[in-house]
N, C-alpha and C positions, 0 to 999 in steps of 0.2 A: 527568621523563618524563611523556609526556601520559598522561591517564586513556583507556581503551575502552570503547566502548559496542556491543555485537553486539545485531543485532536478525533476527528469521527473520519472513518476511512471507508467511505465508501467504493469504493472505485477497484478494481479488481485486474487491470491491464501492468503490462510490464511497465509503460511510462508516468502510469499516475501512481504506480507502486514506490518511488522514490521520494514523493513530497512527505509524506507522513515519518519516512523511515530516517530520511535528512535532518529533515526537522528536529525530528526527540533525540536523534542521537543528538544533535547539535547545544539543542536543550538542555538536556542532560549531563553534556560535558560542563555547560556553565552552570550547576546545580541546580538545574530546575526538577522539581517532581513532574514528570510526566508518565500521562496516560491515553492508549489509544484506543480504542472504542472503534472496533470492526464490525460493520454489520452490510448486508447484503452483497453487493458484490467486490465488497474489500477481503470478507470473510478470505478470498481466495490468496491473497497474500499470510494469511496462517498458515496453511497445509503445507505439509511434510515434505510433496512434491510440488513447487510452484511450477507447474505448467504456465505460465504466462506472455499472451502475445501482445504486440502490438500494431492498430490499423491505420491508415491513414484517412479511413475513410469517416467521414463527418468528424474528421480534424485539419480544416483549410490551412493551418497553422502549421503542420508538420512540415521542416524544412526535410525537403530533399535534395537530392545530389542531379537528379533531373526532373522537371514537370511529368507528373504523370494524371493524365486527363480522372477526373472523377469516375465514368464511367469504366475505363479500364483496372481501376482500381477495386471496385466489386468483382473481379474474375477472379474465378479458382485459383489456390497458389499467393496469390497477392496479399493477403496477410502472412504466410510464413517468411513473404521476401522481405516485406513492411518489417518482421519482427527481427530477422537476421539483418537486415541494413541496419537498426539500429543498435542491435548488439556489437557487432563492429566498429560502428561508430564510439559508444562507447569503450569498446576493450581500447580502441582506439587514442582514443582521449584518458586513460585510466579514472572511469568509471569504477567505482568500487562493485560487486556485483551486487546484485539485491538480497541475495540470501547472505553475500559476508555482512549490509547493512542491517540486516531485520538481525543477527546475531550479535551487533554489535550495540544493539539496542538492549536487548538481554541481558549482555555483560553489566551495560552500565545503569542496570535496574530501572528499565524503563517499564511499565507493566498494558500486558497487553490485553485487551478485557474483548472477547468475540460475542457477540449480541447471542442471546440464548434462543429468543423469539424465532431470529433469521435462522440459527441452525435449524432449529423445528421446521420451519418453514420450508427449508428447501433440504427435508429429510438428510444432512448431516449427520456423519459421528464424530464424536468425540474424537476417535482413534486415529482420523484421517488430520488431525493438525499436529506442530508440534507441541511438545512440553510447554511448560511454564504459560499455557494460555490460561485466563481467568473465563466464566463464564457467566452472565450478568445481560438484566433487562438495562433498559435505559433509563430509569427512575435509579438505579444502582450509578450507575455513569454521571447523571445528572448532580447526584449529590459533589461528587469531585467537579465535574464541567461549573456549576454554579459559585464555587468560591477558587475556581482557576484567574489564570493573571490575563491568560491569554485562553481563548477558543477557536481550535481553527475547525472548519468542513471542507474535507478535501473529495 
């Protein structure tokens, strides 16, 4: 019997978009059944267009290439730079990109389940993710999360 891996995705930015998508591929390659469970502001890594940026702001953690004071970090512009320095950085380092990751998730049947509640919630459609999403409360999720090997919340 294969091993399960549940993961709940909250998180909807371009850097926290890579922990969930790493993972199950990774999972996956070693047969695991995994399932990811997007809800709230992860939802935003299902859509068709991932607009996704990333800030440095109330993240002390984020390495950069020069100190850049907290305060000037809230100015206009400063997250599109935050998100282009890091895509560079990336292509840089050959980062895979996150849309070839979330496909490569796909391929290797990993099943993606988007909270139905949160669509409702933040008047979603359907039309604006891609294919092969599932749509599902958390008592649906739970039932796989509950006899998984592992659970992560990202």
């Amino acid at each position: 019997m294969a091993k399960k891996l549940a993961i709940i995705a909250t998180k909807g930015t371009l850097d926290w978009g890579y922990p969930p998508f790493i993972l199950a591929s990774t999972a996956a390659a070693l047969d695991y059944d995994v399932k990811i469970f997007f809800t709230f502001y992860g939802l935003q890594l299902l859509k068709k267009d991932m607009k996704l940026a990333v800030t440095s702001l109330g993240n002390p953690a984020m390495p950069m290439p020069f100190p850049v004071p907290v305060l000037l970090q809230a100015l206009p512009g400063m997250q599109g730079m935050m998100t282009s320095m890091m895509k560079k950085q990336m292509a840089g380092k050959g980062v895979a990109d996150l849309g070839d990751l979330r496909d490569l998730c796909l391929e290797a049947d990993v099943k993606f389940i988007a909270c139905q509640m949160t669509v409702d919630l933040f008047d979603m459609e359907h039309s604006e993710f891609i294919d092969n999403v599932e749509y599902a409360g958390a008592a649906s999720f739970l039932e796989f999360a509950g006899d998984s090997d592992i659970c992560l919340f990202i």
